[in-house]
PDB file of N, H, CA, C and O in Angstrom:
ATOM      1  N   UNK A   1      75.945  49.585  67.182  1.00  0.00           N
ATOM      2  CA  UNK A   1      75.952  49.325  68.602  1.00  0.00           C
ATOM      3  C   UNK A   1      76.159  50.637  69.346  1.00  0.00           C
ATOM      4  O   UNK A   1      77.125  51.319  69.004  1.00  0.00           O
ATOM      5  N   UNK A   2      75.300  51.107  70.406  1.00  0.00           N
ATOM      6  H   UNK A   2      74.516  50.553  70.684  1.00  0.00           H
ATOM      7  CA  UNK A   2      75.171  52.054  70.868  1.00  0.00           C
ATOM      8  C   UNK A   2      76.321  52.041  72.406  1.00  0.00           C
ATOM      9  O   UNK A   2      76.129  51.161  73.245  1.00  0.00           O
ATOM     10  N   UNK A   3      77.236  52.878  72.579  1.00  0.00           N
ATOM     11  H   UNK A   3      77.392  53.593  71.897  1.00  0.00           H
ATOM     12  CA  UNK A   3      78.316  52.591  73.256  1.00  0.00           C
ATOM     13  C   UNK A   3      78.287  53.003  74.892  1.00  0.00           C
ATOM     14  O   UNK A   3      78.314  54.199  75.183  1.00  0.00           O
ATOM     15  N   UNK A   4      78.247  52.254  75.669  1.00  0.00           N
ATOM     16  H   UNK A   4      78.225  51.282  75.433  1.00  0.00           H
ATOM     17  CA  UNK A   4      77.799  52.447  77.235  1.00  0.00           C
ATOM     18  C   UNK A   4      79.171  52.633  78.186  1.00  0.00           C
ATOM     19  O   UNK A   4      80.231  52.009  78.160  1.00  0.00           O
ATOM     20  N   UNK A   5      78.663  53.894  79.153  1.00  0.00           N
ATOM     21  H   UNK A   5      77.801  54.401  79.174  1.00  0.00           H
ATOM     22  CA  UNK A   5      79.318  54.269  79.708  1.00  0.00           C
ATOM     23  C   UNK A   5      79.211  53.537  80.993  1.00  0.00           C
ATOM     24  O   UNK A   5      78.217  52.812  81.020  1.00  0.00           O
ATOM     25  N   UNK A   6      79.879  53.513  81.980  1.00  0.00           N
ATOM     26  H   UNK A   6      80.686  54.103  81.957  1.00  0.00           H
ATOM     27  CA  UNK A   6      79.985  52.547  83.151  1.00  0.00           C
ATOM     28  C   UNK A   6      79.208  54.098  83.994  1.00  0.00           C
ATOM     29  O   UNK A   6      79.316  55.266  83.618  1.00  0.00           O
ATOM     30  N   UNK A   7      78.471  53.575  85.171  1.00  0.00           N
ATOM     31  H   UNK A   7      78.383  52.627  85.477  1.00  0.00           H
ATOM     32  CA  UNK A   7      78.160  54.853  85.907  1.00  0.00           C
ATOM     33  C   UNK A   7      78.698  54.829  87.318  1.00  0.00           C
ATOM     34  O   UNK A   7      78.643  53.878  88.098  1.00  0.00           O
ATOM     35  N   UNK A   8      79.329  56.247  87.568  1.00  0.00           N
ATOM     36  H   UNK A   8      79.374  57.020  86.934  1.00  0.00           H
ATOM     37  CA  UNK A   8      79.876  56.186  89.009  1.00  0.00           C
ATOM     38  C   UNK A   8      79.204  55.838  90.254  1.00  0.00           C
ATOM     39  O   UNK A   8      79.699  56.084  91.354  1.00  0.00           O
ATOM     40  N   UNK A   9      77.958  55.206  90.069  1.00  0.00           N
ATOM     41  H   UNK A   9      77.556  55.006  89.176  1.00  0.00           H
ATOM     42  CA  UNK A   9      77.236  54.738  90.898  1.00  0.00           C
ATOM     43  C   UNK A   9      76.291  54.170  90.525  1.00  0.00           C
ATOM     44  O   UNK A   9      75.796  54.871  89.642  1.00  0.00           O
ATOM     45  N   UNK A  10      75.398  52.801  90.746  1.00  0.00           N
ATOM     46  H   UNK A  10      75.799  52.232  91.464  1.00  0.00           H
ATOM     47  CA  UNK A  10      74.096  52.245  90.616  1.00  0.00           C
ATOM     48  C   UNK A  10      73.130  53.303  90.796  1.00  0.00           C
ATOM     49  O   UNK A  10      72.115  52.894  90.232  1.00  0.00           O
ATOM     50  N   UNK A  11      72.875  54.598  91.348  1.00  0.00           N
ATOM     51  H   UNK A  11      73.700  54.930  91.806  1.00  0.00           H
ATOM     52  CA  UNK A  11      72.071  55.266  91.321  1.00  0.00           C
ATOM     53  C   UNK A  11      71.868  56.251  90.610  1.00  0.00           C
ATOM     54  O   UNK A  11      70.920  57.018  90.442  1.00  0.00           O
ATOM     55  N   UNK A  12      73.355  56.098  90.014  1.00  0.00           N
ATOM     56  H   UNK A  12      74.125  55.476  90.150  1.00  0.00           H
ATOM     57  CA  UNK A  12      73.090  57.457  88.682  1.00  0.00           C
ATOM     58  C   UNK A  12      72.465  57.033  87.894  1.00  0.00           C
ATOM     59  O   UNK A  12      71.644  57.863  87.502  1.00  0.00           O
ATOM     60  N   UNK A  13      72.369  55.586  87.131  1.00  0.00           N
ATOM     61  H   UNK A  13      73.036  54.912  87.449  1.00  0.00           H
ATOM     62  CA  UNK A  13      71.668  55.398  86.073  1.00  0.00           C
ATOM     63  C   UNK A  13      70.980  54.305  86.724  1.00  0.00           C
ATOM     64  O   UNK A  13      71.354  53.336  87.385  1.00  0.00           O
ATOM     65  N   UNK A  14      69.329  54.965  86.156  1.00  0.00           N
ATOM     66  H   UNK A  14      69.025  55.752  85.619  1.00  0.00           H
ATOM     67  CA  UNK A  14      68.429  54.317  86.249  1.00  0.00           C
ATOM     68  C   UNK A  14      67.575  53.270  85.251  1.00  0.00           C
ATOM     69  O   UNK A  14      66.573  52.582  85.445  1.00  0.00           O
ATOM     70  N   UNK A  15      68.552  53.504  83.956  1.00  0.00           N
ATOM     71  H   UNK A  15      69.365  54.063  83.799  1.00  0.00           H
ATOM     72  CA  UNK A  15      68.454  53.038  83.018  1.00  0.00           C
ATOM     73  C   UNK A  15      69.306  51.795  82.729  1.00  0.00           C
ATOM     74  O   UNK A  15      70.499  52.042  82.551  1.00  0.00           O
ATOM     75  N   UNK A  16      68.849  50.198  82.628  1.00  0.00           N
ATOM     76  H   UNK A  16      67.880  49.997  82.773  1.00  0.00           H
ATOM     77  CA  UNK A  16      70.080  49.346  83.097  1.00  0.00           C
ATOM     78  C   UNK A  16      69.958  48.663  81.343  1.00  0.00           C
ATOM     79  O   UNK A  16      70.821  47.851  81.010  1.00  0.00           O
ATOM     80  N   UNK A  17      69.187  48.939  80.630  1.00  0.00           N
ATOM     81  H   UNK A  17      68.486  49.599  80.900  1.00  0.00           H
ATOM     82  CA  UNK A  17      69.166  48.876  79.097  1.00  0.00           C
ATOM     83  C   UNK A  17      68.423  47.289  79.112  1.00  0.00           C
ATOM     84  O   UNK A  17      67.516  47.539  79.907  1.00  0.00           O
ATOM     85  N   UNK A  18      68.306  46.406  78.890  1.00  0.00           N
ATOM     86  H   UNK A  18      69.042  46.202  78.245  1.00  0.00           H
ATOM     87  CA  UNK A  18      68.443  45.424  78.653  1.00  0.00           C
ATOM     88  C   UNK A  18      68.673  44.649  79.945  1.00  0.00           C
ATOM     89  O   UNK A  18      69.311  43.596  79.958  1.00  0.00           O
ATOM     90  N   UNK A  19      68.429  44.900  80.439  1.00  0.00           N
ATOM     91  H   UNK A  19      67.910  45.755  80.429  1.00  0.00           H
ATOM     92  CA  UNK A  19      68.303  44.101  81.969  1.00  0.00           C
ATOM     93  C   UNK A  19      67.016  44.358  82.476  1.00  0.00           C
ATOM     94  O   UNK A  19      66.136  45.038  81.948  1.00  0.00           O
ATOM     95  N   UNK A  20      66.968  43.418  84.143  1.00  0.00           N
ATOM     96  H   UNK A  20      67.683  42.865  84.571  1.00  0.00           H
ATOM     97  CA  UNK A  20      66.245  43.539  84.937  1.00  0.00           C
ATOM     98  C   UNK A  20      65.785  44.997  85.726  1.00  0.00           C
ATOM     99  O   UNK A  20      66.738  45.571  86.254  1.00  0.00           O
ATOM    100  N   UNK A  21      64.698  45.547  85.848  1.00  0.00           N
ATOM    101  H   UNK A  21      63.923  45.082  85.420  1.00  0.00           H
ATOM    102  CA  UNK A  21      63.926  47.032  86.196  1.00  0.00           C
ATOM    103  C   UNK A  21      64.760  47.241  87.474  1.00  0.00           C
ATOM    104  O   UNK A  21      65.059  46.258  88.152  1.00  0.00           O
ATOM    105  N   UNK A  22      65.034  48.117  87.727  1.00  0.00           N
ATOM    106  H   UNK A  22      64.790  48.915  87.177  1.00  0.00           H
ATOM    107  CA  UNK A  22      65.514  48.978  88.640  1.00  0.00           C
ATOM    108  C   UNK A  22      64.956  47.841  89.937  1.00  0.00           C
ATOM    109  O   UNK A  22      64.046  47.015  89.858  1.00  0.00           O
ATOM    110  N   UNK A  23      66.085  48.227  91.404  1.00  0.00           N
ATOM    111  H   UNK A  23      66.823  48.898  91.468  1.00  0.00           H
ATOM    112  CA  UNK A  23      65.502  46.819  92.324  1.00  0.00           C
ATOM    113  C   UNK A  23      64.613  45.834  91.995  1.00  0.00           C
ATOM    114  O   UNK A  23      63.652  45.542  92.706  1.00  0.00           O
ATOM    115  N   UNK A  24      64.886  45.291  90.931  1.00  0.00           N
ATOM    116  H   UNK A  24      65.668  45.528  90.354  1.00  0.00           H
ATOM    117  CA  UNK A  24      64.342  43.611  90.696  1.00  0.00           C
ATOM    118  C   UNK A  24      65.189  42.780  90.972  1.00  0.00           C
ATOM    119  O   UNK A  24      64.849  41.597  91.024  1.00  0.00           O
ATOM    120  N   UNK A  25      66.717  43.215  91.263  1.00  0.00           N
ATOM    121  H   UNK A  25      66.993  44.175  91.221  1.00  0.00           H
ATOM    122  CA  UNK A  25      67.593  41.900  91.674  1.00  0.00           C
ATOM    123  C   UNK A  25      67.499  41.548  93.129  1.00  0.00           C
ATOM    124  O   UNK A  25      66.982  42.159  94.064  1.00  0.00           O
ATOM    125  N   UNK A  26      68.250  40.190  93.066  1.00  0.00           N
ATOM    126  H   UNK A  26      68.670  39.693  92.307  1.00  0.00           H
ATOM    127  CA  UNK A  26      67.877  39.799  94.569  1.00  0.00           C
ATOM    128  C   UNK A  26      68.283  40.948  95.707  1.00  0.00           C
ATOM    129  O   UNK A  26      67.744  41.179  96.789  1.00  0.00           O
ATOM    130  N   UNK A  27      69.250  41.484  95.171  1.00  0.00           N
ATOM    131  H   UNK A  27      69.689  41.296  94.292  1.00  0.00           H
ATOM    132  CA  UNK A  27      70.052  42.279  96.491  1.00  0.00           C
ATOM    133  C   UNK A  27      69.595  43.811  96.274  1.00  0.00           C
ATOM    134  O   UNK A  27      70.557  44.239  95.636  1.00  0.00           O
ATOM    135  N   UNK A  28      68.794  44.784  96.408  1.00  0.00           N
ATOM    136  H   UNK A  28      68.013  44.437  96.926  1.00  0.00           H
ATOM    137  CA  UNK A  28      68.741  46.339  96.077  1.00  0.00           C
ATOM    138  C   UNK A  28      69.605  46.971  96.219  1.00  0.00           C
ATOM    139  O   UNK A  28      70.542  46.660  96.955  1.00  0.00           O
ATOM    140  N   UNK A  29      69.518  48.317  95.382  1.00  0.00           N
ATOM    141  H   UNK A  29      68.758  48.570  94.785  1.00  0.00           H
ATOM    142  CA  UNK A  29      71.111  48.649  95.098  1.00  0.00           C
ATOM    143  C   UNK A  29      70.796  49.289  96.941  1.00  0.00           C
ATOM    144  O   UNK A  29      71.758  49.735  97.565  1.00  0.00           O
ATOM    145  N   UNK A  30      69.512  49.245  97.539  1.00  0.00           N
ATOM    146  H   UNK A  30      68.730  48.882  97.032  1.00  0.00           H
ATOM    147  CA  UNK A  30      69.174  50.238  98.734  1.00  0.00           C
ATOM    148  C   UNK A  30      69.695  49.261  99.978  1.00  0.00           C
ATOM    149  O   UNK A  30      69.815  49.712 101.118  1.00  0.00           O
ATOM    150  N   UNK A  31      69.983  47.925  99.654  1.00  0.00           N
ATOM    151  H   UNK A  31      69.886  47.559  98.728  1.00  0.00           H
ATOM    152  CA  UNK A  31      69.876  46.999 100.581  1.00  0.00           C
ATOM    153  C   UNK A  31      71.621  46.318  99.950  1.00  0.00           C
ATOM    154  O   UNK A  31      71.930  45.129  99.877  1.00  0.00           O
ATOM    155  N   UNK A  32      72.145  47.043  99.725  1.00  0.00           N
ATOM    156  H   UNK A  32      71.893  48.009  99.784  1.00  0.00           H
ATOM    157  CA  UNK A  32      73.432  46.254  99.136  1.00  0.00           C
ATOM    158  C   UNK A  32      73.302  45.380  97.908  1.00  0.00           C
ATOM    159  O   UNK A  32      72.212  44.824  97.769  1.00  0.00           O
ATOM    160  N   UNK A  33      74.270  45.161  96.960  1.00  0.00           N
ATOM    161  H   UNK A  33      75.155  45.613  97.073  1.00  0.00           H
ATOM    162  CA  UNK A  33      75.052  44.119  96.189  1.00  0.00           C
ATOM    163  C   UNK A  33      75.662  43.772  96.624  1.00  0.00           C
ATOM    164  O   UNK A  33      76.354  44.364  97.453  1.00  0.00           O
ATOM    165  N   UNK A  34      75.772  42.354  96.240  1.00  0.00           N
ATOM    166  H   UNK A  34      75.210  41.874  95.567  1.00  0.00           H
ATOM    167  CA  UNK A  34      76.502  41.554  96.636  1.00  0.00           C
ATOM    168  C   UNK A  34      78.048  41.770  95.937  1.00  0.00           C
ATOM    169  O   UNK A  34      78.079  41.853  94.709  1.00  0.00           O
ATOM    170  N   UNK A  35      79.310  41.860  96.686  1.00  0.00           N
ATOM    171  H   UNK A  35      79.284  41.792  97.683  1.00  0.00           H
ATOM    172  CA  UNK A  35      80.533  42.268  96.040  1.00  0.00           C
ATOM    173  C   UNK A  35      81.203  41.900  95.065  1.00  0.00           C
ATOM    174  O   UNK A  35      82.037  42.566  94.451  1.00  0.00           O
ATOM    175  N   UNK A  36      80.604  39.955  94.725  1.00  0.00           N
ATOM    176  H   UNK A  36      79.926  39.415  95.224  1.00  0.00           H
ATOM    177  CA  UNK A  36      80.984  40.167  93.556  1.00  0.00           C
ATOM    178  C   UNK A  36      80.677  40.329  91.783  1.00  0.00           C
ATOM    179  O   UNK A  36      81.170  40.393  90.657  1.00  0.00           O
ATOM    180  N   UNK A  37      79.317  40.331  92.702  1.00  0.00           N
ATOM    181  H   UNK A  37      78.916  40.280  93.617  1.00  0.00           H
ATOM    182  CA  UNK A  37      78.085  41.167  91.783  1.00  0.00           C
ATOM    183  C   UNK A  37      78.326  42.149  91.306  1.00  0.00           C
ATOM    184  O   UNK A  37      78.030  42.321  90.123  1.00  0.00           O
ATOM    185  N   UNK A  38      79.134  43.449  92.268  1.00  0.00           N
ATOM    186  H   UNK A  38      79.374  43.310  93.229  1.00  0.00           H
ATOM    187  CA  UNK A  38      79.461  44.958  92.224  1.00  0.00           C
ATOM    188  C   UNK A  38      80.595  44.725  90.884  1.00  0.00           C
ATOM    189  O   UNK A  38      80.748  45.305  89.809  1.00  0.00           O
ATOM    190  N   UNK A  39      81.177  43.742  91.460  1.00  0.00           N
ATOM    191  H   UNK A  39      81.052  43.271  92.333  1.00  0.00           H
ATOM    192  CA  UNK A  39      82.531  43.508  90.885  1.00  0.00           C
ATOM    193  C   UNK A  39      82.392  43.409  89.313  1.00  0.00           C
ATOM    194  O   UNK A  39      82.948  43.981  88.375  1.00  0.00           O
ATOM    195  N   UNK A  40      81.469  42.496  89.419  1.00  0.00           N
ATOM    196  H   UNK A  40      81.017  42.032  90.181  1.00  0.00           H
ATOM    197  CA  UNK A  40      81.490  42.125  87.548  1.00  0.00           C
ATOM    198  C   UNK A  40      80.641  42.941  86.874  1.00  0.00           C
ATOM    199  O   UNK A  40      80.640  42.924  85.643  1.00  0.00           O
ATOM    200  N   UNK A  41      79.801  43.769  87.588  1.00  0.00           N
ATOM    201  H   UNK A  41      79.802  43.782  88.588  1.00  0.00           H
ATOM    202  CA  UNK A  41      79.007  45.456  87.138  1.00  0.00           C
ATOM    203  C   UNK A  41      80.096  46.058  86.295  1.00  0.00           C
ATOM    204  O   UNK A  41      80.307  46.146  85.085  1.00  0.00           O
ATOM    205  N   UNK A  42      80.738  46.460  87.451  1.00  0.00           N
ATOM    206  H   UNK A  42      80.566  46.388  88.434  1.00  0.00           H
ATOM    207  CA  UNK A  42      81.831  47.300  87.124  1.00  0.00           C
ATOM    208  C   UNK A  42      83.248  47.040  86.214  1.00  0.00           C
ATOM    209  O   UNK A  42      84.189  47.831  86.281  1.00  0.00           O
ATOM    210  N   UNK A  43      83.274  45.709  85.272  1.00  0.00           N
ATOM    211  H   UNK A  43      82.510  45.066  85.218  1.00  0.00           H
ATOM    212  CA  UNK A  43      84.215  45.130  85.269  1.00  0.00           C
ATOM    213  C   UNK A  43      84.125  44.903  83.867  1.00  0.00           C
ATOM    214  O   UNK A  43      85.032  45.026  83.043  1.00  0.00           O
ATOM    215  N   UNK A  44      82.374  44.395  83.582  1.00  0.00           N
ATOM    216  H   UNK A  44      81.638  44.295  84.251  1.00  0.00           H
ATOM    217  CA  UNK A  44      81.469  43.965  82.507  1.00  0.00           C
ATOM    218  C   UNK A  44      81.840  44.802  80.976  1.00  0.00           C
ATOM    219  O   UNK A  44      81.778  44.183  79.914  1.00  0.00           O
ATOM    220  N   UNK A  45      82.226  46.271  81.030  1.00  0.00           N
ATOM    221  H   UNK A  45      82.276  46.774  81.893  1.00  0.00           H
ATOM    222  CA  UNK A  45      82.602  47.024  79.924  1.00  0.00           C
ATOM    223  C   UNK A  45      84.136  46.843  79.416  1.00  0.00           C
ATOM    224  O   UNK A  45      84.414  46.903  78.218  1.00  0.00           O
ATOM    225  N   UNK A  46      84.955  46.652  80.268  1.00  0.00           N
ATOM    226  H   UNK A  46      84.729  46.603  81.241  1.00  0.00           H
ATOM    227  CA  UNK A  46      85.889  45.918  80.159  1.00  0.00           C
ATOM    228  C   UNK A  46      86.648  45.079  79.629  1.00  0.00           C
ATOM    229  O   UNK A  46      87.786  45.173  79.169  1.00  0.00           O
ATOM    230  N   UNK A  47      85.584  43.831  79.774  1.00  0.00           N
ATOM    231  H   UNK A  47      84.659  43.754  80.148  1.00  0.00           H
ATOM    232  CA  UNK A  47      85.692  42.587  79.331  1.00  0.00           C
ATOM    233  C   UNK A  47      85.542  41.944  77.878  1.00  0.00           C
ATOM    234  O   UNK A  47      84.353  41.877  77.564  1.00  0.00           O
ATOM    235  N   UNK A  48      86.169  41.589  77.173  1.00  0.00           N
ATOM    236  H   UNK A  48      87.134  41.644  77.427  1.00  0.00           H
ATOM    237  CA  UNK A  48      85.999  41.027  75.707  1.00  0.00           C
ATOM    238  C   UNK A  48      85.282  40.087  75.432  1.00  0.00           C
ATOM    239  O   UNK A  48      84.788  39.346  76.282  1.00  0.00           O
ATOM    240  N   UNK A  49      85.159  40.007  74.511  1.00  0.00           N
ATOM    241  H   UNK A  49      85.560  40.609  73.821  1.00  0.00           H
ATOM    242  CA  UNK A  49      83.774  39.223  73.907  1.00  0.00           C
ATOM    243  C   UNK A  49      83.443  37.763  74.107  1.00  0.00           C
ATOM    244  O   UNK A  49      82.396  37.135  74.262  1.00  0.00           O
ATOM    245  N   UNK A  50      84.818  37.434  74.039  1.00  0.00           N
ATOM    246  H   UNK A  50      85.669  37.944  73.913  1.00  0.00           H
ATOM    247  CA  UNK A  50      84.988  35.926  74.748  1.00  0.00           C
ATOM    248  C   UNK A  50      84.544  35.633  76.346  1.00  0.00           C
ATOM    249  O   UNK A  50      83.729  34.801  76.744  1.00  0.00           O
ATOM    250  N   UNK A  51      85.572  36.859  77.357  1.00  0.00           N
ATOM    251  H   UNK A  51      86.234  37.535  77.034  1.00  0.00           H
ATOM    252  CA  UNK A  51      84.930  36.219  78.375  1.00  0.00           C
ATOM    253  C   UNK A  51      83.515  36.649  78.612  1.00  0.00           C
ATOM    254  O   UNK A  51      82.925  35.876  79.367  1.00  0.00           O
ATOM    255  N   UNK A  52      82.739  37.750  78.148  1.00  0.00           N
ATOM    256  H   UNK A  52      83.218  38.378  77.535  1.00  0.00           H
ATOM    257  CA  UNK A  52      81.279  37.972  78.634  1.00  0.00           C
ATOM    258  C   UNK A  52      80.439  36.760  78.103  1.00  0.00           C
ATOM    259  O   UNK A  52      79.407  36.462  78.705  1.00  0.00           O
ATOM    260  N   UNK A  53      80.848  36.031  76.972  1.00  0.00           N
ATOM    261  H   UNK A  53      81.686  36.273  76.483  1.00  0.00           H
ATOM    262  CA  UNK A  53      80.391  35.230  76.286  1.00  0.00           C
ATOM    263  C   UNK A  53      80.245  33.791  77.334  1.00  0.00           C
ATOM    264  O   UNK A  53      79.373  32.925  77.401  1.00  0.00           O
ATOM    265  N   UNK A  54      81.543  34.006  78.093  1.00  0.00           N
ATOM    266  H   UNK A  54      82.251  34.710  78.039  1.00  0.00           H
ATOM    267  CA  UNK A  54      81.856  32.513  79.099  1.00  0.00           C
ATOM    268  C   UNK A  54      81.135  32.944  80.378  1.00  0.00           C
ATOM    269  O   UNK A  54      80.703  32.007  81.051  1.00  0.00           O
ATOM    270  N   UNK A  55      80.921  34.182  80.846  1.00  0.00           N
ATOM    271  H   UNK A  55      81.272  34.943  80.300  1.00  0.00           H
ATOM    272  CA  UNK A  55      80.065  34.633  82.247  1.00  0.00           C
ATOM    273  C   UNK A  55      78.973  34.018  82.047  1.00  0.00           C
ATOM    274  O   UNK A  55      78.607  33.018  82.665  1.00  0.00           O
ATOM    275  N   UNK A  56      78.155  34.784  80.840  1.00  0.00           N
ATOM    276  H   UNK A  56      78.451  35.597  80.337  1.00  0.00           H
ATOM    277  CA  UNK A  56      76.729  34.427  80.178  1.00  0.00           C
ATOM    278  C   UNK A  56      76.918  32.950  80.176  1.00  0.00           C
ATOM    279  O   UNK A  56      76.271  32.351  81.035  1.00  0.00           O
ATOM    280  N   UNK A  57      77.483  32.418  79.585  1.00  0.00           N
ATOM    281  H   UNK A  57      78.008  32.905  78.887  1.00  0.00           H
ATOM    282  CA  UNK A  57      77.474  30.624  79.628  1.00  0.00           C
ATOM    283  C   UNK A  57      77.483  29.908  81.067  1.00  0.00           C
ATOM    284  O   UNK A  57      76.916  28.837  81.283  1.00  0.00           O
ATOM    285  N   UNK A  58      78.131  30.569  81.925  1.00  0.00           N
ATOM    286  H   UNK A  58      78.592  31.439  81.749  1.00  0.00           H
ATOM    287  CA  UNK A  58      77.831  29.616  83.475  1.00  0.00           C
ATOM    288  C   UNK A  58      76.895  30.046  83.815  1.00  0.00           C
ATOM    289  O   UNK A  58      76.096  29.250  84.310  1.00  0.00           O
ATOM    290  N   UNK A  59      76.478  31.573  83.730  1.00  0.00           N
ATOM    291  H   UNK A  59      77.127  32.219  83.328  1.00  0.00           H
ATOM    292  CA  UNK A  59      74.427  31.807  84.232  1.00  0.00           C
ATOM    293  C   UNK A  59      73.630  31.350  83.138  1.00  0.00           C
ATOM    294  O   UNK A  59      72.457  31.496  83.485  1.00  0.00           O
ATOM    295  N   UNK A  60      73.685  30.911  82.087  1.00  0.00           N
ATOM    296  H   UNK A  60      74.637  30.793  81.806  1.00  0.00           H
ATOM    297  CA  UNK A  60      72.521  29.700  81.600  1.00  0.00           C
ATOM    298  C   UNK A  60      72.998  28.345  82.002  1.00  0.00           C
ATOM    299  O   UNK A  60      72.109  27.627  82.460  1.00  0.00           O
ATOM    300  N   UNK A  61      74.207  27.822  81.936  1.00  0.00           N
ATOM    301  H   UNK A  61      74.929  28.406  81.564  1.00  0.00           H
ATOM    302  CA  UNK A  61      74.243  26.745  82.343  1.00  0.00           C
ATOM    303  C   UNK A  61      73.627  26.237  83.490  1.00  0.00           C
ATOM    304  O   UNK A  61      72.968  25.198  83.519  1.00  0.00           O
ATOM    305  N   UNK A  62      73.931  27.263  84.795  1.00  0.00           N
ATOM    306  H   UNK A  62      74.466  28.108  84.772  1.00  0.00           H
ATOM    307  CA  UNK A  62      73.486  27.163  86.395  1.00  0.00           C
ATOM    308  C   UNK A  62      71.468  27.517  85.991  1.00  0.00           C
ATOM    309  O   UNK A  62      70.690  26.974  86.776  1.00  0.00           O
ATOM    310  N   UNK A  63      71.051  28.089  85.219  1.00  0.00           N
ATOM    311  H   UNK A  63      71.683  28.530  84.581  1.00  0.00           H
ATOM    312  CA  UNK A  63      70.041  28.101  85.176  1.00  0.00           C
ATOM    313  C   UNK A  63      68.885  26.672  84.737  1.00  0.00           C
ATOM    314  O   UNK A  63      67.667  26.523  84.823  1.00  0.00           O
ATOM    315  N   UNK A  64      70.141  25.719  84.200  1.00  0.00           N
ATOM    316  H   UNK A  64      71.131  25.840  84.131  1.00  0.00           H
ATOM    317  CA  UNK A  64      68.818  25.218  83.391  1.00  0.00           C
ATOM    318  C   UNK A  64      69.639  23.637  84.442  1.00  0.00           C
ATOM    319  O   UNK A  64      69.301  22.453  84.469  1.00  0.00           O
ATOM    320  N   UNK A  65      70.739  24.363  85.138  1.00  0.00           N
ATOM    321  H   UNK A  65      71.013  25.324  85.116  1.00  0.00           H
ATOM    322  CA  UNK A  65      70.496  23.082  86.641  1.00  0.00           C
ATOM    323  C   UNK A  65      71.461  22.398  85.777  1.00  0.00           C
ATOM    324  O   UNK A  65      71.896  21.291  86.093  1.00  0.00           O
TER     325      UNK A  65
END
């Protein structure tokens, strides 16, 4: 597993690995995030395996309605 650094800004890295292309989310990093969007960006490296495991589980759950 290749080990990721958090970046001091959405614009330093343009590289989001495994995610959605640079402004493909609803909010641009040019037009704001939403805060608690920012929040769990920044929060996401952090977090143990369990809860990223339970984030990921309410955005498929909310996805499939």
């Amino acid at each position: 597993m290749i080990p990721r650094t958090t970046p001091l800004t959405l614009e330093e890295n343009d590289d989001f690995g495994e995610g959605a292309a640079r402004g493909a989310a609803h909010g641009s990093v040019a037009g704001g995030v939403d805060v608690g969007l920012s929040a769990l960006i920044e929060a996401w490296n952090t977090l143990d395996g369990d809860a990223r495991e339970a984030v990921l589980g309410i955005i498929n759950a909310m996805k499939r309605g």
